[in-house]
C-alpha positions in Angstrom: -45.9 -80.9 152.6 -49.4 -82.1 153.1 -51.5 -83.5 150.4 -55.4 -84.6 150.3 -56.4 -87.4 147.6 -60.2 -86.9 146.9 -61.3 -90.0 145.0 -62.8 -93.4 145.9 -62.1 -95.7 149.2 -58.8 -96.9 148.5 -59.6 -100.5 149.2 -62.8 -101.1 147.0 -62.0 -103.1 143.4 -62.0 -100.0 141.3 -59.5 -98.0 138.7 -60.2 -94.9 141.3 -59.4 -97.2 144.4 -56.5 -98.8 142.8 -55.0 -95.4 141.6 -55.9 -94.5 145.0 -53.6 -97.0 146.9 -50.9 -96.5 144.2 -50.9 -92.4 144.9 -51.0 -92.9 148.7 -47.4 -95.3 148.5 -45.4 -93.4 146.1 -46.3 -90.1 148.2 -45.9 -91.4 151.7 -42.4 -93.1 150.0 -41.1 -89.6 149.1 -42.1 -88.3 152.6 -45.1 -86.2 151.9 -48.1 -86.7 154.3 -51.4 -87.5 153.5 -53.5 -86.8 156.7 -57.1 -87.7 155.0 -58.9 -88.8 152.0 -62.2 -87.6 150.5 -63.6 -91.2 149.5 -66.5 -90.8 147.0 -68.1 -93.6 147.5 -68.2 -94.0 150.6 -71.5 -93.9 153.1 -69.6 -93.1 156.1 -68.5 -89.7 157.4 -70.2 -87.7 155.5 -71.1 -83.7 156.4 -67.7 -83.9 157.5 -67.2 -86.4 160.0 -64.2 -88.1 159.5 -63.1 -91.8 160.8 -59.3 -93.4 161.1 -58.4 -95.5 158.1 -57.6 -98.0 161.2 -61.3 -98.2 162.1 -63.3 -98.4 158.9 -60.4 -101.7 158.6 -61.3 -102.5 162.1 -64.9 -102.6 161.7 -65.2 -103.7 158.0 -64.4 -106.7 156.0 -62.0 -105.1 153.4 -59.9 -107.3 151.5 -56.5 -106.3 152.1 -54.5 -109.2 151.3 -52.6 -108.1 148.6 -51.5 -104.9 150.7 -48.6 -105.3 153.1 -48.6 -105.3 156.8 -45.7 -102.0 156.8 -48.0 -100.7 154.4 -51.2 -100.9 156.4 -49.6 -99.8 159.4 -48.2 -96.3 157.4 -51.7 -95.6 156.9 -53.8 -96.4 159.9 -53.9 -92.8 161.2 -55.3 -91.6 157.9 -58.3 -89.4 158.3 -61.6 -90.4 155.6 -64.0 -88.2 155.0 -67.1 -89.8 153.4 -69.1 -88.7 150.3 -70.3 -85.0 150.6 -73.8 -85.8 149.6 -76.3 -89.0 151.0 -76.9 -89.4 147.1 -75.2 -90.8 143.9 -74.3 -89.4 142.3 -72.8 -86.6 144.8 -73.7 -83.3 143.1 -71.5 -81.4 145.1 -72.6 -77.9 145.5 -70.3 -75.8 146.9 -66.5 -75.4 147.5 -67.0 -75.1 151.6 -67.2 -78.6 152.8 -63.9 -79.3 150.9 -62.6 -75.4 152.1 -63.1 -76.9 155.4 -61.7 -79.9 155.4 -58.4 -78.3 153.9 -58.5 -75.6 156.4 -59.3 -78.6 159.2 -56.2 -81.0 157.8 -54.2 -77.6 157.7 -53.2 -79.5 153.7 -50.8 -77.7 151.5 -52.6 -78.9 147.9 -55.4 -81.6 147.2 -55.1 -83.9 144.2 -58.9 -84.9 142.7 -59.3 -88.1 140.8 -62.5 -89.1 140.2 -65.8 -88.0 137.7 -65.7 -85.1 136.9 -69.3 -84.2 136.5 -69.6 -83.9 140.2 -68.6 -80.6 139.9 -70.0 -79.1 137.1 -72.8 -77.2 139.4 -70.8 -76.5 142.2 -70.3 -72.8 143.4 -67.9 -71.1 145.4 -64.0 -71.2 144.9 -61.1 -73.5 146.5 -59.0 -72.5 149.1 -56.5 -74.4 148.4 -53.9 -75.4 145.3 -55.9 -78.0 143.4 -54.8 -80.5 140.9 -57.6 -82.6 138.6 -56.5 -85.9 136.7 -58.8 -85.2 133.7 -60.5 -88.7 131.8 -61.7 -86.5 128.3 -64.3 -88.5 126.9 -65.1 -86.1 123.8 -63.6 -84.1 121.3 -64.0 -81.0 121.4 -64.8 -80.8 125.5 -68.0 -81.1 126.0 -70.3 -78.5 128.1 -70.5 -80.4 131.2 -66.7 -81.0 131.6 -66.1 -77.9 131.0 -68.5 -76.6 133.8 -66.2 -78.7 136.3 -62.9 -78.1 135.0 -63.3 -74.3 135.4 -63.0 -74.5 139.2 -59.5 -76.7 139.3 -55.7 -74.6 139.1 -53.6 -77.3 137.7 -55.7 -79.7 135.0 -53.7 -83.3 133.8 -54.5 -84.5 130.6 -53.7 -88.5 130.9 -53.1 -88.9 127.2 -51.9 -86.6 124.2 -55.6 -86.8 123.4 -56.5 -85.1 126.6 -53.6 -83.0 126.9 -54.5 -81.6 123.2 -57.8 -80.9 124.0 -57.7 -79.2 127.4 -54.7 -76.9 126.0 -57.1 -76.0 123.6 -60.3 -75.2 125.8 -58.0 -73.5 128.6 -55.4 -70.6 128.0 -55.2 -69.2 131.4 -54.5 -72.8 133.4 -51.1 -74.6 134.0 -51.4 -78.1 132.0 -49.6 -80.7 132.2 -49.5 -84.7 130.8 -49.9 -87.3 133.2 -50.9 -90.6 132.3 -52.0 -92.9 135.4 -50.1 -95.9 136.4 -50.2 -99.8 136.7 -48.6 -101.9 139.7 -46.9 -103.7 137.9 -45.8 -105.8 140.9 -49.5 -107.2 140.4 -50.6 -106.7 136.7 -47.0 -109.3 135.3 -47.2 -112.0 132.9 -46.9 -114.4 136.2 -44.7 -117.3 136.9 -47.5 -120.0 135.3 -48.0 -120.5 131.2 -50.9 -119.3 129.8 -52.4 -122.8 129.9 -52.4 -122.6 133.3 -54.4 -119.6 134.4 -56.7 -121.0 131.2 -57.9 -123.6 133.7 -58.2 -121.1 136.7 -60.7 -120.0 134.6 -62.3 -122.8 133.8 -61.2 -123.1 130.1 -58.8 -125.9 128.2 -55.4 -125.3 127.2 -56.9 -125.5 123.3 -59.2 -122.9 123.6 -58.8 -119.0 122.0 -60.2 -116.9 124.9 -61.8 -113.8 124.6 -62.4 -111.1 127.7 -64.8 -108.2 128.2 -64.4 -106.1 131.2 -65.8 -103.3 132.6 -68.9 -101.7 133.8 -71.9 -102.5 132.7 -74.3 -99.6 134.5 -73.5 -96.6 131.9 -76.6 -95.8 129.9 -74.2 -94.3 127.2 -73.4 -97.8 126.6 -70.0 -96.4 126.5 -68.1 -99.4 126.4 -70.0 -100.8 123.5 -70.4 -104.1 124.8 -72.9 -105.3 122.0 -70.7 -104.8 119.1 -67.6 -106.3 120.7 -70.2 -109.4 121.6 -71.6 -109.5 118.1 -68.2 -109.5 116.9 -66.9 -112.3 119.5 -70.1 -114.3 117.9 -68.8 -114.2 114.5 -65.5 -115.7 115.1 -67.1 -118.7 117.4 -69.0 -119.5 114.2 -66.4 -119.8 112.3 -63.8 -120.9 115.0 -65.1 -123.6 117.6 -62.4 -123.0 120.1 -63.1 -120.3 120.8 -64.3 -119.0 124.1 -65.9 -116.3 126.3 -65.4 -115.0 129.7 -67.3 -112.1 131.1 -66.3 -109.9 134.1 -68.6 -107.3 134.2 -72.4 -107.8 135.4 -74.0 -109.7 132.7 -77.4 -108.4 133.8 -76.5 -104.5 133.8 -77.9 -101.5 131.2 -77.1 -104.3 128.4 -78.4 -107.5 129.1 -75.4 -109.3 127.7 -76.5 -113.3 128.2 -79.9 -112.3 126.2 -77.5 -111.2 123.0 -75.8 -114.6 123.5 -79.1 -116.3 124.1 -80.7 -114.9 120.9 -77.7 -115.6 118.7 -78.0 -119.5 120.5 -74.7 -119.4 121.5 -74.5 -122.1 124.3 -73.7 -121.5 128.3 -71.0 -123.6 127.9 -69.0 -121.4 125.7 -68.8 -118.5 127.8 -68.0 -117.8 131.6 -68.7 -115.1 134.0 -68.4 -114.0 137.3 -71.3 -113.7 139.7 -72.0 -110.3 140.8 -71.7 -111.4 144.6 -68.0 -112.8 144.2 -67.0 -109.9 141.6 -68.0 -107.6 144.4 -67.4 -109.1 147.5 -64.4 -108.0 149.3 -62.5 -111.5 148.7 -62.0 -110.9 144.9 -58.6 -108.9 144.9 -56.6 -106.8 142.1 -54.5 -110.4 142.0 -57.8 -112.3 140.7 -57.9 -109.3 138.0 -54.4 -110.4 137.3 -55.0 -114.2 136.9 -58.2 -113.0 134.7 -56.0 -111.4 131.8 -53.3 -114.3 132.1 -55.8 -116.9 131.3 -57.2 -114.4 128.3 -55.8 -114.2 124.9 -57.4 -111.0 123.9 -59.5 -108.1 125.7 -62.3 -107.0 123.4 -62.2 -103.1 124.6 -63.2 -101.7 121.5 -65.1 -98.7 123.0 -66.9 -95.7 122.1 -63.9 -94.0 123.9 -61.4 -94.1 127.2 -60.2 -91.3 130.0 -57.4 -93.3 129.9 -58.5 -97.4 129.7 -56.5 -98.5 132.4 -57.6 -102.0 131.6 -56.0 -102.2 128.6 -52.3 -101.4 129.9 -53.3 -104.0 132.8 -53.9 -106.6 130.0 -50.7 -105.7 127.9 -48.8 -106.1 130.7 -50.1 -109.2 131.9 -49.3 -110.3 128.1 -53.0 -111.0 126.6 -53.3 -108.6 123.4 -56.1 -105.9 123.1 -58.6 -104.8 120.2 -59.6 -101.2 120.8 -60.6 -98.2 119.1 -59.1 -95.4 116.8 -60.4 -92.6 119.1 -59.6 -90.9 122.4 -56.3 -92.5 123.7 -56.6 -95.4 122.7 -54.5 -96.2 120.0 -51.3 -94.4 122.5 -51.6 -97.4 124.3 -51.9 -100.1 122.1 -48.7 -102.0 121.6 -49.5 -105.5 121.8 -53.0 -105.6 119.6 -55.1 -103.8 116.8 -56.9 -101.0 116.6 -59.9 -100.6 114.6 -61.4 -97.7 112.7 -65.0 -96.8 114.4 -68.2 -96.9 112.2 -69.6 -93.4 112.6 -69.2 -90.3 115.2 -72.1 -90.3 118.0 -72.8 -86.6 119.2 -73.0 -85.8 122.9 -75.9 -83.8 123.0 -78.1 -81.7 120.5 -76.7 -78.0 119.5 -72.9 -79.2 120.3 -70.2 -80.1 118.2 -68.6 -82.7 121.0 -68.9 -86.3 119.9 -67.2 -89.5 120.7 -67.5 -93.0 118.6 -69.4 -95.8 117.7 -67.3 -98.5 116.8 -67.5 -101.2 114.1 -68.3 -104.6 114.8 -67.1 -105.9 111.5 -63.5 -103.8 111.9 -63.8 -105.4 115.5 -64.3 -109.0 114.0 -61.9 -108.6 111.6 -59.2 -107.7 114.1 -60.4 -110.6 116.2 -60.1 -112.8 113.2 -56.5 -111.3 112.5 -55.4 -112.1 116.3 -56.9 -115.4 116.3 -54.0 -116.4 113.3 -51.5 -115.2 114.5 -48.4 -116.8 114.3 -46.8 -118.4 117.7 -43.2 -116.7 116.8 -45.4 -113.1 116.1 -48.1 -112.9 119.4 -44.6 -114.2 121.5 -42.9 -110.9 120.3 -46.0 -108.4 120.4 -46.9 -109.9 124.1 -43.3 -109.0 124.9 -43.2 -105.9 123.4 -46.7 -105.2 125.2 -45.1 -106.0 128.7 -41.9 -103.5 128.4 -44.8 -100.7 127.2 -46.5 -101.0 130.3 -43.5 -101.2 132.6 -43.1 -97.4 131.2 -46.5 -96.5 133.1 -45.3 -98.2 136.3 -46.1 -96.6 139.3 -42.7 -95.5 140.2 -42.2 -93.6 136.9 -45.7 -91.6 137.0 -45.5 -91.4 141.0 -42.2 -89.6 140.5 -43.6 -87.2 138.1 -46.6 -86.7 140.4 -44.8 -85.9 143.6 -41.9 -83.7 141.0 -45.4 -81.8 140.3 -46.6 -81.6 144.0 -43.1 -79.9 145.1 -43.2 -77.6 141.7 -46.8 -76.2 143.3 -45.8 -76.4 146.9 -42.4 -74.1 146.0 -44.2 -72.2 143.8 -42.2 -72.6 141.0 -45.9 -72.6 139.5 -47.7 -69.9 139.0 -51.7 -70.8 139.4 -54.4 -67.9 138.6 
């Protein structure tokens, strides 16, 4: 059997690029080949001209040091076909470039994991058995989402959120739940206290450490970084120790540092990452590791998740979580609290789809809750946290992945 992943460059600091990596091991493990990759965002080979994995390593800094040497070498002779459009975001407007490359890698079924919106104007139909991992933002589906899932056989909700919602917008597509996964060789409590990867990051052992993460560039302001700032604010007012640390770009759609400014909150409380080292191709998945170690809470109280990938990767590195009662996000909280939101937030005029805003006071509250925890009570939940997020390990979702892949490939499936 040979299988395509279209998503991002596998060795960029990314959920896509990380799920990537993870997809490409399992599969290759189980003896299915993967002859090329549609990377998304990507400036090379585009109009499809493909390069070896090997060169674009060859001629290009990539950090690859948490990546073995077998590992590398297994994928050298991997084809990658850029982005199918010089502009970003890739519209991508018909099915033929994609047709081609199928036909050209002679590939048995391509798995798509990547935004969805891409697709929402594209014409044509696939050649080719197609599988979509789905990240539903809204409830009901929106318009847009709709518009892109319509051209995809077999749809993945990653949640019972997802899965509920696509089951009901679709009657006439296979659906299946599939959750994505976490390495958890990497994302582990570690072999160091938590007092240790405190300092890493610059913090004493006595401080209560708070960490927002994410992307900063969405105009939705969908990860709702002023409330869960405002709400950070409150308890340093009231607690001293407490502490801040950033890893997002401070600068982005939300100025974050002028909120902090304006509320006089003082440099030395708070840390981040400058954009150039966050970025650069030195900062690994294993600094992302340390980061959540030396936290003792993730503030990802969002207006909702595909999936919130980040929140399993803190669990399971044992720092608790404070998230929202919306989209998936309370089916993955184990080791934290989630909050009820503060009032629904429509997607567009004349539809009924809406995700949330949440409340900074609920957010606070849960924050404040946390904070007092007893030492005998956060020991069990970060436990219990960490065996909940060995359960979306990458060997128990690649399995069911690749036991999906041979369902299609046999057709024990039968796609319309």
């Amino acid at each position: 059997m040979k299988v395509i992943i279209s998503s991002h460059f596998p060795f960029n600091i990314t959920g896509y690029a990380n799920q990537t990596l993870y997809m490409i091991d399992y599969l290759l493990k189980q003896n299915i080949e993967i002859p090329a990759l549609i990377c998304w965002n990507c400036n090379f080979g585009i109009n499809g001209i493909s390069y070896t994995l090997k060169h674009l390593l060859d001629t290009n800094s990539y950090n690859t040091g948490n990546i073995s040497t077998e590992f590398l070498e297994k994928i050298h002779n991997i084809n990658i076909y850029g982005s199918l459009e010089n502009n970003f975001p890739c519209q991508v407007k018909s099915t033929e470039m994609i047709n081609n490359i199928v036909k050209r890698e002679e590939c048995d079924l391509v798995i798509f994991h990547q935004d969805m919106f891409v697709f929402s104007t594209m014409d044509g139909k696939f050649n080719f058995p197609s599988i979509i991992f789905c990240p539903i933002h809204y409830t009901p589906m929106e318009s847009n989402t709709n518009a892109s899932l319509r051209h995809f056989d077999v749809l993945l909700g990653m949640s019972d959120f997802g899965y509920n919602i696509l089951k009901n917008a679709y009657s006439n597509k296979y659906i299946e739940k599939l959750p994505l996964s976490v390495n958890i060789n990497i994302f582990n409590k570690g072999s160091k206290d938590k007092n240790y990867y405190k300092e890493l990051l610059g913090f004493d052992k006595s401080n209560f450490v708070c960490l927002i993460i994410g992307s900063n560039t969405e105009t939705s302001n969908r990860k709702a970084f002023k409330q869960n700032i405002n709400a950070f604010i409150k308890l340093y007012k009231k607690k001293k120790n407490c502490r801040l640390y950033l890893h997002t770009d401070v600068n982005g759609t939300i100025n974050l540092l002028k909120i902090l400014k304006k509320e006089k909150i003082n440099k030395s409380i708070y840390k981040y990452c400058d954009n150039k080292i966050r970025d650069s191709n030195s900062f690994s998945t294993l600094d992302i590791a340390n980061i959540y170690r030396g936290c003792d809470v993730l503030l990802n109280a969002s207006k909702s998740e595909g999936f919130g990938i980040p929140i399993l990767e803190a669990q399971a590195c044992g720092c608790s979580v404070v998230t929202t009662d919306f989209s998936n996000m309370p089916e993955i909280t184990c080791n934290g609290i989630t909050t009820k939101y503060a009032l629904k937030e429509y997607w567009k005029k004349g539809e009924d789809a809406y995700w949330v805003v949440p409340s900074e006071n609920n957010i606070y509250n849960a924050l404040n809750e946390i904070y007092n925890w007893t030492d005998e009570y956060r020991e069990k939940l970060k436990e219990d946290g960490i065996e909940f997020a060995k359960t979306y390990s990458n060997e128990n979702i690649g399995e069911k992945l690749v036991n999906l892949c041979k369902k299609i490939y046999n057709k024990e499936i039968i796609l319309n």
